[in-house]
Each structure stands twice: as structure tokens, then as C-alpha cells.
C-alpha positions as CSV (number, residue, x, y, z in Angstrom):
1,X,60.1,-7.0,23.5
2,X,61.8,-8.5,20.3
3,X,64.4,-10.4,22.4
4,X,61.6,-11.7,24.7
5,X,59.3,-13.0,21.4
6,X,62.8,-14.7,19.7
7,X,63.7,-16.0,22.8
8,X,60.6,-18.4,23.7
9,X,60.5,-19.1,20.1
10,X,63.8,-20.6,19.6
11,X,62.8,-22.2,23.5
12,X,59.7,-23.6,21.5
13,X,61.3,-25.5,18.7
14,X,63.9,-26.8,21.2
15,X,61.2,-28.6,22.8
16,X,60.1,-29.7,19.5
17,X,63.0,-31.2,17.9
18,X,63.1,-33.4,21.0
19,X,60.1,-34.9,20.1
20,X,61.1,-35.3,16.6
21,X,64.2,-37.3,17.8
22,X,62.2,-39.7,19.5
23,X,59.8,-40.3,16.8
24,X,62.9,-41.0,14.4
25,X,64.9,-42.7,16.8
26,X,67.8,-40.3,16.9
27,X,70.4,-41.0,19.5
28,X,69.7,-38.2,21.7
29,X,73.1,-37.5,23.7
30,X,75.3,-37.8,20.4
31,X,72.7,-35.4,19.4
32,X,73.0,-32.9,22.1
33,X,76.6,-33.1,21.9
34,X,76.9,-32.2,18.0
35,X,74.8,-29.7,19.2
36,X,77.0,-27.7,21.4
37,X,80.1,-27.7,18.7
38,X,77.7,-26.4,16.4
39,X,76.7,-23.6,18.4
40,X,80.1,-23.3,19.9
41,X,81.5,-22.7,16.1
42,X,78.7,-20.2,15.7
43,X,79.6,-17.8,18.4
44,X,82.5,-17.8,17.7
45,X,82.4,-17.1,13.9
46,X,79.9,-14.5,14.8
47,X,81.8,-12.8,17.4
48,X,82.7,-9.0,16.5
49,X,86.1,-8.6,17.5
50,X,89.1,-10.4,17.0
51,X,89.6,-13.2,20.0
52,X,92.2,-13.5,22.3
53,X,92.4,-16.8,24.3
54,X,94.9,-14.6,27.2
55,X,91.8,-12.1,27.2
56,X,89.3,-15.0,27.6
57,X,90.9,-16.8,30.1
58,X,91.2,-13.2,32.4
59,X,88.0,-12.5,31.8
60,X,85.0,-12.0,34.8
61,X,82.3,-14.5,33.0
62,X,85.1,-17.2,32.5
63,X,84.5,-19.9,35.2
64,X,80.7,-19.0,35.1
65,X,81.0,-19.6,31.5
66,X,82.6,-23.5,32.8
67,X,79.7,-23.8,35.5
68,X,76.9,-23.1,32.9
69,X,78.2,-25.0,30.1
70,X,78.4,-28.3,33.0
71,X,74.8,-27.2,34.0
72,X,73.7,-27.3,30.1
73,X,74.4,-30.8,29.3
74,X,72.9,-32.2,32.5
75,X,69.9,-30.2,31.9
76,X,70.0,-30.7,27.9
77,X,69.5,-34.6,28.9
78,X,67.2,-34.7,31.5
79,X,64.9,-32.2,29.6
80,X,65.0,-34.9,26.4
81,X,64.8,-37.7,29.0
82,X,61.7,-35.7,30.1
83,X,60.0,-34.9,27.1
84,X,60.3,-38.6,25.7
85,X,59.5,-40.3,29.0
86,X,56.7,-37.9,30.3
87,X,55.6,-36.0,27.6
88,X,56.2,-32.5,26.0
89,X,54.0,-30.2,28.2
90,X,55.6,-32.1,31.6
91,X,58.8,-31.6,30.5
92,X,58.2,-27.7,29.5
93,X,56.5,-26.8,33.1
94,X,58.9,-28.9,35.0
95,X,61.4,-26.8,33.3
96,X,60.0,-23.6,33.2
97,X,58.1,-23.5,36.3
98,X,61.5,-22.8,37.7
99,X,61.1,-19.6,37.1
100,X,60.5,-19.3,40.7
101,X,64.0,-19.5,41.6
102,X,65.8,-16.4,39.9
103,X,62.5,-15.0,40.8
104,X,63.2,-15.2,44.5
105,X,67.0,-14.6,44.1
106,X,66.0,-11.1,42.0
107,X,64.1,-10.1,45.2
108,X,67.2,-11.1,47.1
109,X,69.9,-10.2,45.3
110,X,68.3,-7.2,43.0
111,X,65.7,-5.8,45.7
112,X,63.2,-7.0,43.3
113,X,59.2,-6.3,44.6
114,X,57.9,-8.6,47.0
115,X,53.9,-8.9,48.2
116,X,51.5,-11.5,49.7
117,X,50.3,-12.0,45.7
118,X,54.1,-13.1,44.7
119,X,54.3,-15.4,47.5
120,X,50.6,-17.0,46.7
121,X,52.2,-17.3,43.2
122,X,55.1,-18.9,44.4
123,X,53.8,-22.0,46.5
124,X,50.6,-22.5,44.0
125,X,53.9,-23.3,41.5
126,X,55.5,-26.0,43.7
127,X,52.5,-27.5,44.0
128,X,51.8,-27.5,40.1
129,X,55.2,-29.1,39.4
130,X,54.1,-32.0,41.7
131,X,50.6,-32.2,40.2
132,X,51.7,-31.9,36.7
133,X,54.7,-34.2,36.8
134,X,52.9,-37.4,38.3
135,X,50.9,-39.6,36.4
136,X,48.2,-42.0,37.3
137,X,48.5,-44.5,34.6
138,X,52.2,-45.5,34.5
139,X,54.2,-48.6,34.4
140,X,57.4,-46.4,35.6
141,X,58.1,-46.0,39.4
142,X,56.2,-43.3,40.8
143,X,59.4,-41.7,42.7
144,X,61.3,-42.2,39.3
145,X,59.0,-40.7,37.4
146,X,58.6,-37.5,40.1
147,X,62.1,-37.1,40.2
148,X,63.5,-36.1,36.6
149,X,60.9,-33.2,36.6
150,X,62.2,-32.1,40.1
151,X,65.9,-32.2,38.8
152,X,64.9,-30.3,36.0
153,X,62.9,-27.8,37.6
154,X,65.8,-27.4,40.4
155,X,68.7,-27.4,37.4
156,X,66.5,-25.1,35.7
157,X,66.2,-22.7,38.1
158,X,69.8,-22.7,39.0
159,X,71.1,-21.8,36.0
160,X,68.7,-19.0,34.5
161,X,69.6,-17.1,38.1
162,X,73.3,-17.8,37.7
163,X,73.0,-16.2,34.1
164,X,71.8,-13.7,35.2
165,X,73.8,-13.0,37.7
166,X,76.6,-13.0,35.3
167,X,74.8,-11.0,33.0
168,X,74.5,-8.3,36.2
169,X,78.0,-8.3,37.1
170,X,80.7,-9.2,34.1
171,X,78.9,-9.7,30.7
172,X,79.0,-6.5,28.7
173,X,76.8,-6.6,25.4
174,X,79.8,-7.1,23.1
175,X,80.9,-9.9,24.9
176,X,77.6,-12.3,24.6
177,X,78.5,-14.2,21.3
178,X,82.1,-15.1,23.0
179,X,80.5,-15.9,26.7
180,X,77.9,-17.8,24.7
181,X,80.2,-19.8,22.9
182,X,82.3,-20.4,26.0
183,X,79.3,-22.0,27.6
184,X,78.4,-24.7,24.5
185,X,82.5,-25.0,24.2
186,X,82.9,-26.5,27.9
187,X,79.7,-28.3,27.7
188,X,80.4,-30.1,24.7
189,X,84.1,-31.2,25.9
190,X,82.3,-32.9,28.8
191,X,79.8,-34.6,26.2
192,X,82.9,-35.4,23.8
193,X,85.2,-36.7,27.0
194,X,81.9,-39.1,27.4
195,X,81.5,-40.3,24.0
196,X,85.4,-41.3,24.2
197,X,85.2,-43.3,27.2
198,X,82.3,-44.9,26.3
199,X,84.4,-45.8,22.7
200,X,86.9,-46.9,24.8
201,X,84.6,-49.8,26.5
202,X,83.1,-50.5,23.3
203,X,80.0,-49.1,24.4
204,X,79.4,-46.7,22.0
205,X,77.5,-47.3,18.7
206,X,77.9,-43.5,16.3
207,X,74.5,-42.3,15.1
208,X,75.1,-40.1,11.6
209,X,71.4,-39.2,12.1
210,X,72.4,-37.3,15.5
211,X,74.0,-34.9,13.0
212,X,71.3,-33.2,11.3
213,X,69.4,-33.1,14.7
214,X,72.7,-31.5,16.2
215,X,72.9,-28.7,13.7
216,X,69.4,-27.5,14.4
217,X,69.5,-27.6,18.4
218,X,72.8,-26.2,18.2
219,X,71.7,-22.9,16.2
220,X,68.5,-23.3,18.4
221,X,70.4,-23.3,21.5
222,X,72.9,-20.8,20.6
223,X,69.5,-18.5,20.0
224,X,67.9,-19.0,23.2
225,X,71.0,-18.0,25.1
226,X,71.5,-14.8,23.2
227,X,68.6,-13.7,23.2
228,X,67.9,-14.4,27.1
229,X,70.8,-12.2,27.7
230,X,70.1,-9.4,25.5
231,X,66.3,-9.5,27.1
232,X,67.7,-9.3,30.5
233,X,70.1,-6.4,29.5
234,X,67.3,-4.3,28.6
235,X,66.6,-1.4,31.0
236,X,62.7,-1.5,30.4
237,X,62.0,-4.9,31.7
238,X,63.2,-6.6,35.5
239,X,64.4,-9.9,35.3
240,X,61.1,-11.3,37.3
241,X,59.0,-10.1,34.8
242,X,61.3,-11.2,32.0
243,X,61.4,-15.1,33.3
244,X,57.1,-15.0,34.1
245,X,56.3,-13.9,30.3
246,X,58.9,-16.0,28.8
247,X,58.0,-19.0,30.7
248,X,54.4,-18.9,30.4
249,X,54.4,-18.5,27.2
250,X,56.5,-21.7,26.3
251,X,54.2,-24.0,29.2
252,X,50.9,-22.8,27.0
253,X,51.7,-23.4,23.5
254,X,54.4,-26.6,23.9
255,X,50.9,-27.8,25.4
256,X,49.7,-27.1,22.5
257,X,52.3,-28.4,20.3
258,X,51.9,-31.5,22.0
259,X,48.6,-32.1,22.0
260,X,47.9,-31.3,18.0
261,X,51.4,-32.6,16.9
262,X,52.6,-35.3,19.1
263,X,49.9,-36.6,20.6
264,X,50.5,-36.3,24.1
265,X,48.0,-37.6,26.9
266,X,47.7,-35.7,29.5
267,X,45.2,-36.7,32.8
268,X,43.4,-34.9,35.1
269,X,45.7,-34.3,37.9
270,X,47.8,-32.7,35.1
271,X,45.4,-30.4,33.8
272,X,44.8,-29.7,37.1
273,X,48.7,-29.2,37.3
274,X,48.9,-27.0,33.9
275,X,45.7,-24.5,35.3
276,X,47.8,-24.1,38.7
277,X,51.0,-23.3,36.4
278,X,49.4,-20.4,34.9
279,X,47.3,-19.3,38.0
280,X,51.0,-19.2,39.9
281,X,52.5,-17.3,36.8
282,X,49.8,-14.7,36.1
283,X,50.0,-13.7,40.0
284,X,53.9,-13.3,39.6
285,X,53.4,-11.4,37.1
286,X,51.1,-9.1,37.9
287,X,52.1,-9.0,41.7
């Protein structure tokens, strides 16, 4: 239960200090890339054992460890393009209402339970993704402003079943800080290989702001992994019920955060949206 609680609240302040880089007008993908060679450097330096690049290289999790770390950054963008376009609660259910995917893919793969309660669960939260994500008072496109809560939700999903997959069938529990820092390491050479090119066309403008923000997502995002994958190790709890509590949890108090804090507006539909995001989760749940 400890991992679950540390989990959502490193997920918490992640959604947090994307807020806090709008308000200061952080550049937000230098900061996300600072970010992942900070917590790149800290899974390493707090690795147990000596490390062997041969040993890396052969190991099980190693090309996962590329696919995740490519699936990171994408989603590490569109969930701060989210957060500062539609607001912090939208950009926490679009993201964690994806819970539904590894959800299905733990009955497939993991003969998971299954019931006519699950399944209610399951369409009620595609249709409080759609209801939560639009917005009637908007001068963005309708379609544009649908569709970066629908990548998200689709990336989202993807990549909490793929970890833990991974975490099934080739990460052991010594081996988390080194997978873990495999994962920021590849995603921030994508980030760093983007920066350069866009130095190269004179396109880029450095940001010594994005540092400071960088540190803190980095040990933030370092945390959530870790502790996602110790959570899911544990013998005590399936990986349904692990992705329900933790995701519910984050929806209701980043709404919460973001109504006292940041002053987000929310309208009806979304409300609507938010009540049909919990509805979906509680039957999950308790399915």
C-alpha cells in the first residue's frame, strides 16, 4: 500500500509543476528534457550493483526500456500541452482514464476477472474522456482541442500495459533503478537530438529557468516509475486494481488542486465528464 500512496503522490506534483511552468513561463520541452538526465543520473547513482553496459545491452527489458523511454517524451509533452491548453483536471482524466487499457490487456493477457459491472465501467469511461475533454466556450478547434486528450489517453494506456508487461516477464526487483534509468536515458537522447537540430536552424532560444523545473520533474518522474513497478510487483494487489486506485485517486484531488490553486474552469459537460470518471472507476474497481 506504501508504493501505491508514493506513487500517485509523486503523479500529483507532476501535474502540478506543469502548471507552475506555465504560470512562470518556463520553456516546457527544455524542461522535460533536463528532466529525464536528471532522473537518468539518479537511477543510476542509486543503482545497487556495479553496472555493466555488456550486461545492459543483453538484457530482457532492454528494447522495452527504448520503446518506453520514446513513449515518455511524447506523452511528457502532450500531457504539459494538455494541462496548459485544457486545464489541470482535463489533462489528469484524459491521462488516467486510460486505465482501461492495461485493464483490458490484464484480463487478456493475465486472466484477470471479467463481469457485466467491468464492462459497464469500461464504456461509461470512454464516454467520460469525450465529455470531459470538450469544452463549450473555446476559441480553439473543437477536433483540436478533442484530440490531444485522446492521444494522451491512448499513449497513456499503452504504455502503463507495456510496463507492465515488462515488469511480468524480465524486470526482477534489483533491476528497477537500472531499467528506470534506461527509460529517462533514451528518452532524453531523443529530447537532446531535438534541441540540437533545432540549434542548428537557429531555432532554438536556451531557457536557464527550464533547469530548476527539470531537476524537480526529473526526481518526480524517476519516483513515479519506481514506485509503479514496485506496486505492481507486490503479490497482494492485481495490476487492475493497482491502476483503478491509483488513477482515481490523482483525477479527484488534481481536481482539486486545480480548482483551489490554479484556478481552473471547468463547465458542465465536464463535471458531467469528472462524475462519469469516477462512476466508471468505482465499478472497475469493485467489479
Amino acid at each position: 500500500m506504501i508504493y501505491l500512496i508514493l506513487s500517485i503522490t509523486a503523479s500529483l506534483f507532476i501535474f502540478v509543476v506543469f502548471k507552475l511552468l506555465e504560470k512562470f513561463e518556463v520553456n516546457t520541452f527544455q524542461t522535460i528534457v533536463v528532466n529525464y538526465i536528471v532522473a537518468f543520473s539518479f537511477g543510476f547513482f542509486t543503482a545497487r550493483d556495479a553496472i555493466a553496459i555488456n550486461s545492459i545491452v543483453s538484457a530482457e527489458w532492454f528494447l522495452g526500456s527504448i520503446i518506453v523511454g520514446a513513449l515518455f517524451i511524447g506523452l511528457f509533452t502532450m500531457m504539459a500541452w494538455n494541462a496548459q491548453k485544457n486545464g489541470l483536471s482535463v489533462a489528469s482524466v484524459a491521462s488516467k482514464m486510460s486505465v482501461i487499457i492495461p485493464i483490458i490487456f490484464g484480463v487478456i493477457l493475465f486472466r484477470e476477472s471479467i463481469g457485466y459491472q467491468k464492462i459497464i465501467g469500461i464504456v461509461l469511461a470512454f464516454i467520460a474522456v469525450f465529455l470531459v475533454s470538450a469544452k463549450s466556450k473555446t476559441t480553439v478547434n473543437f477536433k483540436k482541442n478533442l484530440m490531444l486528450p485522446f492521444l494522451l489517453f491512448l499513449g497513456s494506456g499503452i504504455s502503463d500495459t507495456y510496463i507492465n508487461y515488462l515488469q511480468h516477464t524480465s524486470i526482477s526487483e534489483e533491476n528497477i533503478p537500472v531499467f528506470s534509468a534506461c527509460v529517462f536515458g533514451f528518452a532524453g537522447l531523443i529530447g537532446m537530438s531535438i534541441l540540437a537540430a533545432k540549434k542548428s536552424g537557429n531555432q532554438l532560444q536556451l531557457d536557464s529557468k527550464s533547469i530548476p523545473g527539470g531537476i524537480a520533474l526529473g526526481l518526480l518522474n524517476y519516483a513515479s516509475l519506481y514506485y509503479i513497478i514496485k506496486a505492481l510487483q507486490s503479490q497482494n494487489m492485481e495490476s487492475s486494481s493497482f491502476f483503478t486506485i491509483n488513477n482515481v485517486a490523482i483525477v479527484m484531488i488534481s481536481t482539486l488542486i486545480g480548482l483551489w490553486f490554479f484556478n481552473d474552469h471547468l463547465t458542465n459537460r465536464n463535471w458531467i465528464g469528472i462524475g462519469l470518471a469516477l462512476i466508471a472507476i468505482y465499478l472497475v474497481t469493485f467489479a
